[in-house]
PyMOL commands that place a pseudoatom at each C-alpha (Angstrom):
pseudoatom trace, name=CA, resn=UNK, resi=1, chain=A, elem=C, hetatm=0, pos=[0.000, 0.000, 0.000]
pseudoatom trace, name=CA, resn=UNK, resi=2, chain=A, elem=C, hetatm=0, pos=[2.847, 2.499, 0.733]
pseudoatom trace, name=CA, resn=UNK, resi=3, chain=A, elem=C, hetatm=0, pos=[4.267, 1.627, -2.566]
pseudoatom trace, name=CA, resn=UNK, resi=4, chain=A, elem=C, hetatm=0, pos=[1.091, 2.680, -4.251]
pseudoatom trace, name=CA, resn=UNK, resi=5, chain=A, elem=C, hetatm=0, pos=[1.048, 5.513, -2.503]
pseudoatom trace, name=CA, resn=UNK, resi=6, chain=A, elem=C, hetatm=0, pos=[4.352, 6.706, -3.181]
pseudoatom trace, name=CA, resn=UNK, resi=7, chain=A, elem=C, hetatm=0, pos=[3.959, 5.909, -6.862]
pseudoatom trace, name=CA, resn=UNK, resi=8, chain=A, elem=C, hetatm=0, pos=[0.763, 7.683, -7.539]
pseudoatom trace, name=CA, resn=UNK, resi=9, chain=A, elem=C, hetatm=0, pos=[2.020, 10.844, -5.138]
pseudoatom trace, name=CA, resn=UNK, resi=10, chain=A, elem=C, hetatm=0, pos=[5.314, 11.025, -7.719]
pseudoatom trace, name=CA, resn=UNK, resi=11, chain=A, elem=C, hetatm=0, pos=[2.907, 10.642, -10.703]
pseudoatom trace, name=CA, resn=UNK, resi=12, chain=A, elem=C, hetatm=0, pos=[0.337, 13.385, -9.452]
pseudoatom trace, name=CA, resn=UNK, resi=13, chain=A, elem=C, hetatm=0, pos=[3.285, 15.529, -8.750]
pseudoatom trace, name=CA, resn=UNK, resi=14, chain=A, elem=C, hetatm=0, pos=[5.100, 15.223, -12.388]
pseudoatom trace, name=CA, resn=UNK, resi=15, chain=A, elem=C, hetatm=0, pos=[1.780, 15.948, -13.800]
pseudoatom trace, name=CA, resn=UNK, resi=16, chain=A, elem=C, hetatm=0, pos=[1.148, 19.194, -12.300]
pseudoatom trace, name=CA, resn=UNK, resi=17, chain=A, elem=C, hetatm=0, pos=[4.396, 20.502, -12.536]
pseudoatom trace, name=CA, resn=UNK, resi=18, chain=A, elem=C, hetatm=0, pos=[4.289, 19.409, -16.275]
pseudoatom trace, name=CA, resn=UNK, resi=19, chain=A, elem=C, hetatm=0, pos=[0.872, 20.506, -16.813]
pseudoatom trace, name=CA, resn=UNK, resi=20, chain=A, elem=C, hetatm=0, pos=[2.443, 23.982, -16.792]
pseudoatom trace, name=CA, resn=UNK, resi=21, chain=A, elem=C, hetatm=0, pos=[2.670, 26.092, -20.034]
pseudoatom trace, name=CA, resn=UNK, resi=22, chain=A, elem=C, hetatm=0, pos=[6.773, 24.730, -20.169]
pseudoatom trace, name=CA, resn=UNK, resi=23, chain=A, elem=C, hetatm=0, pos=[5.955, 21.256, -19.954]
pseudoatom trace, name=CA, resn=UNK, resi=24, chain=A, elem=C, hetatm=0, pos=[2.560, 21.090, -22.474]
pseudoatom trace, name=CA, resn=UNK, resi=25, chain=A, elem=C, hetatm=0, pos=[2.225, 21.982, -26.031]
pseudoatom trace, name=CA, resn=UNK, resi=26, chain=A, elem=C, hetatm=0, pos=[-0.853, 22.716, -27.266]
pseudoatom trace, name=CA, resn=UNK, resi=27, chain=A, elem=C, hetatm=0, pos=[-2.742, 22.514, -23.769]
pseudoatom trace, name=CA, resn=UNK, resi=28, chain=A, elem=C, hetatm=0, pos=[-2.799, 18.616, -23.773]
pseudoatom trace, name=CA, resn=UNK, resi=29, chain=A, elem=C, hetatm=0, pos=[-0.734, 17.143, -21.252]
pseudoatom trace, name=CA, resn=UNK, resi=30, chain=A, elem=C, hetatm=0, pos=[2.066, 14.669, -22.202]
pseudoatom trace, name=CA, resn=UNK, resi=31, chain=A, elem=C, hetatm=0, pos=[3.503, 11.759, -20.747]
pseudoatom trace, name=CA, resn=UNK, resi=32, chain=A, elem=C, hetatm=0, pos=[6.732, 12.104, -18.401]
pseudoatom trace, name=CA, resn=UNK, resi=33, chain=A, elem=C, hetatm=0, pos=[9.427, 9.747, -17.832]
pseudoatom trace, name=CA, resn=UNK, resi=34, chain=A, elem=C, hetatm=0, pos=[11.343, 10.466, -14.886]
pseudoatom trace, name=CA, resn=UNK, resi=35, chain=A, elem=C, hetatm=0, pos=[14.878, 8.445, -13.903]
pseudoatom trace, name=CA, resn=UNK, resi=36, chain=A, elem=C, hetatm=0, pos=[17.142, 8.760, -11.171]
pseudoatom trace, name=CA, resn=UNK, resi=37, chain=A, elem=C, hetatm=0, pos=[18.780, 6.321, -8.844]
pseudoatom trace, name=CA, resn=UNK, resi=38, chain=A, elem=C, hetatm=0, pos=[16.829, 6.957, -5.689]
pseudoatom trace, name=CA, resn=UNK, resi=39, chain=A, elem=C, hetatm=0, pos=[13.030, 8.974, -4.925]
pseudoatom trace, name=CA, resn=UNK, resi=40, chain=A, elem=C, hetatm=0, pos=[12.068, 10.059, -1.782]
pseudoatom trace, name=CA, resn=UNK, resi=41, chain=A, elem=C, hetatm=0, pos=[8.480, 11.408, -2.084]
pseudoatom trace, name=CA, resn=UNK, resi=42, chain=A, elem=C, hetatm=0, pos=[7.068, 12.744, 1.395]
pseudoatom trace, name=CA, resn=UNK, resi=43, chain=A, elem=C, hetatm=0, pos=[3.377, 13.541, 1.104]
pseudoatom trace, name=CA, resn=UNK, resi=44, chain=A, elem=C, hetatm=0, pos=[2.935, 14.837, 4.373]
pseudoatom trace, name=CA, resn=UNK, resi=45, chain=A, elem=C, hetatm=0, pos=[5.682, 17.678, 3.588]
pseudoatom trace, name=CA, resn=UNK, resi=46, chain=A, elem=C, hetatm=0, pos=[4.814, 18.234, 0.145]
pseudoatom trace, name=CA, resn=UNK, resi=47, chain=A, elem=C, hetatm=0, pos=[8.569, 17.429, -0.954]
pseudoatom trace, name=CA, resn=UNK, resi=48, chain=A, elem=C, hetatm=0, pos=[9.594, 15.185, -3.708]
pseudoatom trace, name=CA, resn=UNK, resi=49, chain=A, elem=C, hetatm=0, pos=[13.043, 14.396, -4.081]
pseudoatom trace, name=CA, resn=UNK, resi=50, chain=A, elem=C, hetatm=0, pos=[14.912, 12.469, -7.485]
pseudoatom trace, name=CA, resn=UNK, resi=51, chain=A, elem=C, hetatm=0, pos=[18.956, 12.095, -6.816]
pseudoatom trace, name=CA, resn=UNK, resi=52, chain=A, elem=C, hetatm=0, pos=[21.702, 10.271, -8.875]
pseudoatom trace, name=CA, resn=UNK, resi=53, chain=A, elem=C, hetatm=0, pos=[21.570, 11.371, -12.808]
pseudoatom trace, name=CA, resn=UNK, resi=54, chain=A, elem=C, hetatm=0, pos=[17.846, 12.385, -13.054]
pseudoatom trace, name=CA, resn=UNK, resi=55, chain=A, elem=C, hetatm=0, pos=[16.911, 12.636, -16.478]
pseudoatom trace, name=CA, resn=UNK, resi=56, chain=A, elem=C, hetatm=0, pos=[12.767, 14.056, -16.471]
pseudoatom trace, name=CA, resn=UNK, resi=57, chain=A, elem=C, hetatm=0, pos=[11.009, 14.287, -20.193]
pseudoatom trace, name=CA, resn=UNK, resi=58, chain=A, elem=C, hetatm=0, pos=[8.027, 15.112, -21.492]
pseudoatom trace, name=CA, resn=UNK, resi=59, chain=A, elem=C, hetatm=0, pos=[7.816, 16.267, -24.847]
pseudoatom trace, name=CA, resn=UNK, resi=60, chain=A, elem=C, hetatm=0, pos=[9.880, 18.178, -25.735]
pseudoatom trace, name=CA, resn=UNK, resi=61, chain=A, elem=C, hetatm=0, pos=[10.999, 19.179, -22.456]
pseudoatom trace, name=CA, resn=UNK, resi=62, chain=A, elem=C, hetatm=0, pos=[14.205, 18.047, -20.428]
pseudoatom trace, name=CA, resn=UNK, resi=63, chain=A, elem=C, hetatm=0, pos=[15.751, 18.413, -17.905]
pseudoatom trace, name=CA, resn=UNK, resi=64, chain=A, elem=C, hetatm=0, pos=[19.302, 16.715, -16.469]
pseudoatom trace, name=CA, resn=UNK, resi=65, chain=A, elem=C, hetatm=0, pos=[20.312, 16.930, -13.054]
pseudoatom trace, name=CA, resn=UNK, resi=66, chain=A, elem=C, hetatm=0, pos=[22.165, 15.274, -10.084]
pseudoatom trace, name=CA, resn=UNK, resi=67, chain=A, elem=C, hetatm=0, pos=[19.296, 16.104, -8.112]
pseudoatom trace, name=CA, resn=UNK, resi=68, chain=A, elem=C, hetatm=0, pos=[15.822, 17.425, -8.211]
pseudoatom trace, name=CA, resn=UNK, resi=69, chain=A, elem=C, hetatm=0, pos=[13.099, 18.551, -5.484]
pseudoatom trace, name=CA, resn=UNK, resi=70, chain=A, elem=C, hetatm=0, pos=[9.644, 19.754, -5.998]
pseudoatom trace, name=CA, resn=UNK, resi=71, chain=A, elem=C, hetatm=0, pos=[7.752, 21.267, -3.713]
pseudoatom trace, name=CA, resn=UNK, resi=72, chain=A, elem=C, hetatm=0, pos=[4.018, 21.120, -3.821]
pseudoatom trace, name=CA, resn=UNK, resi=73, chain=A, elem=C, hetatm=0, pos=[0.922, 22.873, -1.891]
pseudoatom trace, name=CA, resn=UNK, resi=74, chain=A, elem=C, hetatm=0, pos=[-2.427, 21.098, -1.583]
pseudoatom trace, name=CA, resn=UNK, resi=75, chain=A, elem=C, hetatm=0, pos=[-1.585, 18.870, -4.124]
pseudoatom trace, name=CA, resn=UNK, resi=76, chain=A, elem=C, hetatm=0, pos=[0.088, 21.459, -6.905]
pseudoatom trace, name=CA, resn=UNK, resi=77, chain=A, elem=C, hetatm=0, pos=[3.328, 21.703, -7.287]
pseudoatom trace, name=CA, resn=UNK, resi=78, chain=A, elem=C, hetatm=0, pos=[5.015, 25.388, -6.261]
pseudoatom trace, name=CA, resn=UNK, resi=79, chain=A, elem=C, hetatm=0, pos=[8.484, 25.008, -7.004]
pseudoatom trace, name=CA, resn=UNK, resi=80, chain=A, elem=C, hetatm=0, pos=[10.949, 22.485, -8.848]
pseudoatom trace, name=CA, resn=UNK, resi=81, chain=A, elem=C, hetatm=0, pos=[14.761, 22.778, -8.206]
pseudoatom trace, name=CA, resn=UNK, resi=82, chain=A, elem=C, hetatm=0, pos=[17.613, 20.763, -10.465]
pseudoatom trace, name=CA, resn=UNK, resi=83, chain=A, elem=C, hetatm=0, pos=[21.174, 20.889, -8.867]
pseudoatom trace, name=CA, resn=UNK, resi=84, chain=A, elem=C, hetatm=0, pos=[24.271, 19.990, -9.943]
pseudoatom trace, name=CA, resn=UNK, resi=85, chain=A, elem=C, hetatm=0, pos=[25.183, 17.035, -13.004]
pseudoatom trace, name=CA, resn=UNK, resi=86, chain=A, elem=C, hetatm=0, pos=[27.204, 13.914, -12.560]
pseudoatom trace, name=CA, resn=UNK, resi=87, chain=A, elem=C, hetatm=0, pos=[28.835, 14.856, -15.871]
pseudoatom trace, name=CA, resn=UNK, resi=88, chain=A, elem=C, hetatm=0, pos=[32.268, 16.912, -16.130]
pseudoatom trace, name=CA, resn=UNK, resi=89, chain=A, elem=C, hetatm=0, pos=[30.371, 20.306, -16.508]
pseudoatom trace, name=CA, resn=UNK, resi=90, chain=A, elem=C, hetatm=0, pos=[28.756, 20.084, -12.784]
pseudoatom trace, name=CA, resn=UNK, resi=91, chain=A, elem=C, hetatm=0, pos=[25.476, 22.163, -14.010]
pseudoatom trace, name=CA, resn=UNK, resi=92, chain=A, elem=C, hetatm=0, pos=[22.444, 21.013, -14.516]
pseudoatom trace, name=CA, resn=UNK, resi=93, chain=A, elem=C, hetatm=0, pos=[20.306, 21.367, -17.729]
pseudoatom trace, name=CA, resn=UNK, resi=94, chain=A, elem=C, hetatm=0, pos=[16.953, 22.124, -18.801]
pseudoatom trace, name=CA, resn=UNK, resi=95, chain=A, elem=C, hetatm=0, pos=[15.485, 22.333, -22.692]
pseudoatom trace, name=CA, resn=UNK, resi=96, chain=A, elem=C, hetatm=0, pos=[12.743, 23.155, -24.287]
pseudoatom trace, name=CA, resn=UNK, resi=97, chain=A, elem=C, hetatm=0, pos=[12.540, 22.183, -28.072]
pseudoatom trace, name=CA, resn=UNK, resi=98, chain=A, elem=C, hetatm=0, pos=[10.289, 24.795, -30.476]
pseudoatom trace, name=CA, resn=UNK, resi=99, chain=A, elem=C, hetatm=0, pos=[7.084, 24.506, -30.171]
pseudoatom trace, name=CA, resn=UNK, resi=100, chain=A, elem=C, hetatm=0, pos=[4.567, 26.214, -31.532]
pseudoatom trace, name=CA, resn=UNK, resi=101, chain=A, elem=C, hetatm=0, pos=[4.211, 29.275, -28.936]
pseudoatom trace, name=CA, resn=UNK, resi=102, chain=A, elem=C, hetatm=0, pos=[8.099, 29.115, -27.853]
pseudoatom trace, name=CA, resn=UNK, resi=103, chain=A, elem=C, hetatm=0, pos=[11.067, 29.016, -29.708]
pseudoatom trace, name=CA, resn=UNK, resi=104, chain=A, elem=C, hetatm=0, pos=[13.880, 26.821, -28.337]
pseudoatom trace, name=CA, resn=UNK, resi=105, chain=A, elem=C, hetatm=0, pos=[14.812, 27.312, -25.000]
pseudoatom trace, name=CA, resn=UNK, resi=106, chain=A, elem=C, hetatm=0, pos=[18.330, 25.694, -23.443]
pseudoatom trace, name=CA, resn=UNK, resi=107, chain=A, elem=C, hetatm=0, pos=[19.732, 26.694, -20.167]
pseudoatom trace, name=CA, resn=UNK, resi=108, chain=A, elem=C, hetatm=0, pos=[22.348, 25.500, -17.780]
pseudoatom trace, name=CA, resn=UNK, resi=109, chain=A, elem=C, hetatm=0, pos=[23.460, 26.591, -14.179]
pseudoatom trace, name=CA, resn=UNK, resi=110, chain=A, elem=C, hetatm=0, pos=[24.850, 24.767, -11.130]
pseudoatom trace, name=CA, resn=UNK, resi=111, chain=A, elem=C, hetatm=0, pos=[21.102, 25.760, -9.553]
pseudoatom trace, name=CA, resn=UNK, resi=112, chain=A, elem=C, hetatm=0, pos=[18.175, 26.031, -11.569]
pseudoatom trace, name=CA, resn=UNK, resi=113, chain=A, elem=C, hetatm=0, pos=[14.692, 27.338, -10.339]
pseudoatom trace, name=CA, resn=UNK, resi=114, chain=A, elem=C, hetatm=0, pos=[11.329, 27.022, -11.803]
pseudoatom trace, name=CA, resn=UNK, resi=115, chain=A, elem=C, hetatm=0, pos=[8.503, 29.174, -9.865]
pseudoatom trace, name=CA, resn=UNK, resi=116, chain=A, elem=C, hetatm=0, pos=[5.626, 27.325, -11.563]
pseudoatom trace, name=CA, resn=UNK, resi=117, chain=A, elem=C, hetatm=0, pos=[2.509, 29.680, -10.583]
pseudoatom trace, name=CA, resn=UNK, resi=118, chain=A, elem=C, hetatm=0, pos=[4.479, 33.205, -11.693]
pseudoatom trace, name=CA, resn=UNK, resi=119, chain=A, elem=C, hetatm=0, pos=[6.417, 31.100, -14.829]
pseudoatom trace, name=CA, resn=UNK, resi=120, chain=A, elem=C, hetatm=0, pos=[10.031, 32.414, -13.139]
pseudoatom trace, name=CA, resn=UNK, resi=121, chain=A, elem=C, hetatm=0, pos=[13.134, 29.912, -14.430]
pseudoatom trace, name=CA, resn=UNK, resi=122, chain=A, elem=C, hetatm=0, pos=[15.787, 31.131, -12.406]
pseudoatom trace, name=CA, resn=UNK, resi=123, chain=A, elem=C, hetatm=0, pos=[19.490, 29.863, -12.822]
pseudoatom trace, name=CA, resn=UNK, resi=124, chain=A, elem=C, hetatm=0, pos=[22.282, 30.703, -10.405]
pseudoatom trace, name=CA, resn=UNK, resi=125, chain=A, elem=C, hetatm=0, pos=[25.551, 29.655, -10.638]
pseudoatom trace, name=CA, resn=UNK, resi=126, chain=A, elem=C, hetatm=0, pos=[27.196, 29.901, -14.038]
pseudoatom trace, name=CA, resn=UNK, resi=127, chain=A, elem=C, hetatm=0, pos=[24.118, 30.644, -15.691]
pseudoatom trace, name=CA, resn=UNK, resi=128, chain=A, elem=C, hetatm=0, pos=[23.521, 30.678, -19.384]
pseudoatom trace, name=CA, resn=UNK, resi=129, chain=A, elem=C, hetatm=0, pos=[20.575, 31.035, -20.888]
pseudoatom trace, name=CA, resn=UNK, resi=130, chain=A, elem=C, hetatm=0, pos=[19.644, 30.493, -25.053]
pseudoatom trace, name=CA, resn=UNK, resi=131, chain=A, elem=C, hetatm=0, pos=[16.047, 31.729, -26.465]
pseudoatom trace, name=CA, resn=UNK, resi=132, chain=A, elem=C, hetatm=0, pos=[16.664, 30.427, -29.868]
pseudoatom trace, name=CA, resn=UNK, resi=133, chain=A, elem=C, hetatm=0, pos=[20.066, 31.605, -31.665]
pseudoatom trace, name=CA, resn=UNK, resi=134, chain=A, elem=C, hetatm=0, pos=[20.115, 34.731, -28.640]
pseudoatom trace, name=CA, resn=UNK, resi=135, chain=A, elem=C, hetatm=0, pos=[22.622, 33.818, -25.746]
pseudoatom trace, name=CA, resn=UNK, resi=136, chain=A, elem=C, hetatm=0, pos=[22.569, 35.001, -22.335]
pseudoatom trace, name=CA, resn=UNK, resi=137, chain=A, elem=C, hetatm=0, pos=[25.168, 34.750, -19.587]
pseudoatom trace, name=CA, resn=UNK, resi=138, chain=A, elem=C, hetatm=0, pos=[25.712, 35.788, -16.138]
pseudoatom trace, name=CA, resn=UNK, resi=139, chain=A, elem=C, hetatm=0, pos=[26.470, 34.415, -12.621]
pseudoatom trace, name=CA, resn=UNK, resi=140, chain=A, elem=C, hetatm=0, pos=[22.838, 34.911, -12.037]
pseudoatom trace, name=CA, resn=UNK, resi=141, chain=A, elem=C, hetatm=0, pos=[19.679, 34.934, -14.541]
pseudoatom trace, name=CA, resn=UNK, resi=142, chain=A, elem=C, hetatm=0, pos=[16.316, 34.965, -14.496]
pseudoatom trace, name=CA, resn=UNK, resi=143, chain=A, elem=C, hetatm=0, pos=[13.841, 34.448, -16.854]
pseudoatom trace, name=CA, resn=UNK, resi=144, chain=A, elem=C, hetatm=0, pos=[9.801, 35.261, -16.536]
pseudoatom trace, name=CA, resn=UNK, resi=145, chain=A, elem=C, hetatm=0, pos=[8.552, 33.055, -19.538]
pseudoatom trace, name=CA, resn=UNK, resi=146, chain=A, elem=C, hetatm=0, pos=[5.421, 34.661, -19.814]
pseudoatom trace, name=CA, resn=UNK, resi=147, chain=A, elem=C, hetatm=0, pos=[6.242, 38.042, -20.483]
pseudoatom trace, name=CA, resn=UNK, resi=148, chain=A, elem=C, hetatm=0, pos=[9.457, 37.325, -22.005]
pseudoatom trace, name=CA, resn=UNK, resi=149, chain=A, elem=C, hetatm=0, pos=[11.841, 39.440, -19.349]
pseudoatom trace, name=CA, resn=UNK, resi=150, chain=A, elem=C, hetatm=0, pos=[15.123, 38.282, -18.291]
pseudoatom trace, name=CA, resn=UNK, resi=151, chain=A, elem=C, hetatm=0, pos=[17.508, 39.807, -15.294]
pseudoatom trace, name=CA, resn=UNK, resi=152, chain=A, elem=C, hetatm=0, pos=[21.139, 39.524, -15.675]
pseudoatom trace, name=CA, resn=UNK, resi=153, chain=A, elem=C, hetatm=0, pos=[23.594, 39.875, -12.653]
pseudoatom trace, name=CA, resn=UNK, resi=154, chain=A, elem=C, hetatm=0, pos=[27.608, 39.523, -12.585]
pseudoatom trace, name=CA, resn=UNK, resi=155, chain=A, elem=C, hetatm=0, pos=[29.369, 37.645, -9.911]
pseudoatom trace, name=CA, resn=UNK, resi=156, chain=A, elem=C, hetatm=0, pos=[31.457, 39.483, -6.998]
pseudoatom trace, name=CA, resn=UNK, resi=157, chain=A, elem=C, hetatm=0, pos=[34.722, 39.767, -8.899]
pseudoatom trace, name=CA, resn=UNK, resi=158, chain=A, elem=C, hetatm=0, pos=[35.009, 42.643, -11.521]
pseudoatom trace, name=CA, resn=UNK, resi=159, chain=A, elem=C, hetatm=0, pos=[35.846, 39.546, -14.125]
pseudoatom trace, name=CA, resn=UNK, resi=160, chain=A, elem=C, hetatm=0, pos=[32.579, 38.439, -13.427]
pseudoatom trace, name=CA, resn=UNK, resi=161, chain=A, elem=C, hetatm=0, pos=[30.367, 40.737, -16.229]
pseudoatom trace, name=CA, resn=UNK, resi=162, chain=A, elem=C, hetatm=0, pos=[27.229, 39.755, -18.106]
pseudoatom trace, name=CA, resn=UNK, resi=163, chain=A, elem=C, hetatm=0, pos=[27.810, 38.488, -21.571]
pseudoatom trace, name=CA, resn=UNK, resi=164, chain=A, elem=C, hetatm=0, pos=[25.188, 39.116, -23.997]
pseudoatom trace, name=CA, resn=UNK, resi=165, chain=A, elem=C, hetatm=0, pos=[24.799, 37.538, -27.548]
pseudoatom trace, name=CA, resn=UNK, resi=166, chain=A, elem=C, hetatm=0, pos=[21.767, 38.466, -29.921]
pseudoatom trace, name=CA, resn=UNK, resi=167, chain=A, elem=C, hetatm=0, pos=[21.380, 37.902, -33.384]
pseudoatom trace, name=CA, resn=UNK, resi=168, chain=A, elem=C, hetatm=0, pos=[18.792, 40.387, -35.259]
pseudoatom trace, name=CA, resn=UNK, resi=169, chain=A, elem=C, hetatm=0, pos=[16.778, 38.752, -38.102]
pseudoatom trace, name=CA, resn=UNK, resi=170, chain=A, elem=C, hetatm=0, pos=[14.863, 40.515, -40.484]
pseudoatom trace, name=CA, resn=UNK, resi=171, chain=A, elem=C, hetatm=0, pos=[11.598, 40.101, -38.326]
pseudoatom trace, name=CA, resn=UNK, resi=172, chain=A, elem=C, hetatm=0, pos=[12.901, 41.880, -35.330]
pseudoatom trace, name=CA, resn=UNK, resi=173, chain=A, elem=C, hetatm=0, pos=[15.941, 43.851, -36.144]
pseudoatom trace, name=CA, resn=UNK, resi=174, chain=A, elem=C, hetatm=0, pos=[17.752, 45.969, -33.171]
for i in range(1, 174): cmd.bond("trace and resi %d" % i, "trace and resi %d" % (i + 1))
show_as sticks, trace
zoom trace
C-alpha cells in the first residue's frame, strides 16, 4: 500500500508541474518519464526528491540533473529545483525544443529554479541562458517566460560581467 502511494504521489506531482505552459504543447498534457537512482516522495511535507543522474522528459521538455526537489501545496506543485550534473560540466540542464508558442529554449546553471505559478526559471551559478540563436550569460539569470523578461547579474569579482549575444533577423531587427 505504501508503494502505491508513493507511486501515484510522484505521478500526481510530475503531472502538475508538467501541466504547466513549459511542460505542455498545445494545452494537452504529455507523458513524463522520470529516472534517477533513488526517490524520496514525502506527502505529508509536500517534498519530492529524485537524486543520482535524473533525467525528467516530457515532450519536448528536459531536464538533467544530479538532483531534483519539488515542492508542492495542496496537491500542486510550487516550485521544482535541479542541482548539480554527474557529468564533467557540474550544471544542470533544462530544454525546451520549439514549439509552436516558444522558440527553443536551453539553459544551464549549477542551480536552476522554476517558480511554476508566476512562470520564473531562475538559474544561479554559471548561468547561461539560449532563447533560440540569442545567448545570455551571467552568474545569475532569471527568466519570466510569460512576459518574455530576463535579469542579468555579474558575480562578486570585476571579471565576473554579463555576456550578452543576440542575433537580429529581419523580423525583429535591433
Amino acid at each position: 500500500m505504501i508503494r502505491y502511494n508513493c507511486l501515484r504521489c510522484l505521478a500526481l506531482t510530475a503531472i502538475f508541474w508538467f501541466s504547466s505552459p513549459l511542460g505542455a504543447d498545445n494545452g494537452q498534457p504529455m507523458p513524463i518519464n522520470i529516472q534517477a537512482d533513488q526517490a524520496i516522495v514525502s506527502e505529508l511535507e509536500g517534498l519530492s526528491t529524485y537524486s543520482g543522474n535524473v533525467l525528467i522528459t516530457q515532450g519536448p521538455l528536459q531536464i538533467n540533473a544530479d538532483e531534483v526537489q519539488l515542492t508542492s501545496l495542496d496537491n500542486t506543485v510550487t516550485t521544482i529545483v535541479a542541482t548539480g550534473r554527474a557529468s564533467s560540466s557540474g550544471l544542470a540542464s533544462f530544454t525546451q525544443a520549439p514549439s509552436q508558442n516558444l522558440e527553443s529554449i536551453r539553459a544551464s546553471a549549477e542551480t536552476i529554479e522554476y517558480e511554476v505559478s508566476q512562470e520564473k526559471l531562475i538559474l544561479s551559478g554559471n548561468a547561461t541562458l539560449e532563447l533560440g540563436q540569442d545567448r545570455y550569460r551571467g552568474d545569475k539569470l532569471s527568466y519570466d517566460v510569460t512576459r518574455g523578461i530576463f535579469k542579468l547579474e555579474s558575480g562578486d569579482s570585476p571579471s565576473d560581467r554579463v555576456n550578452l549575444t543576440i542575433n537580429p533577423n529581419s523580423d525583429n531587427p535591433l
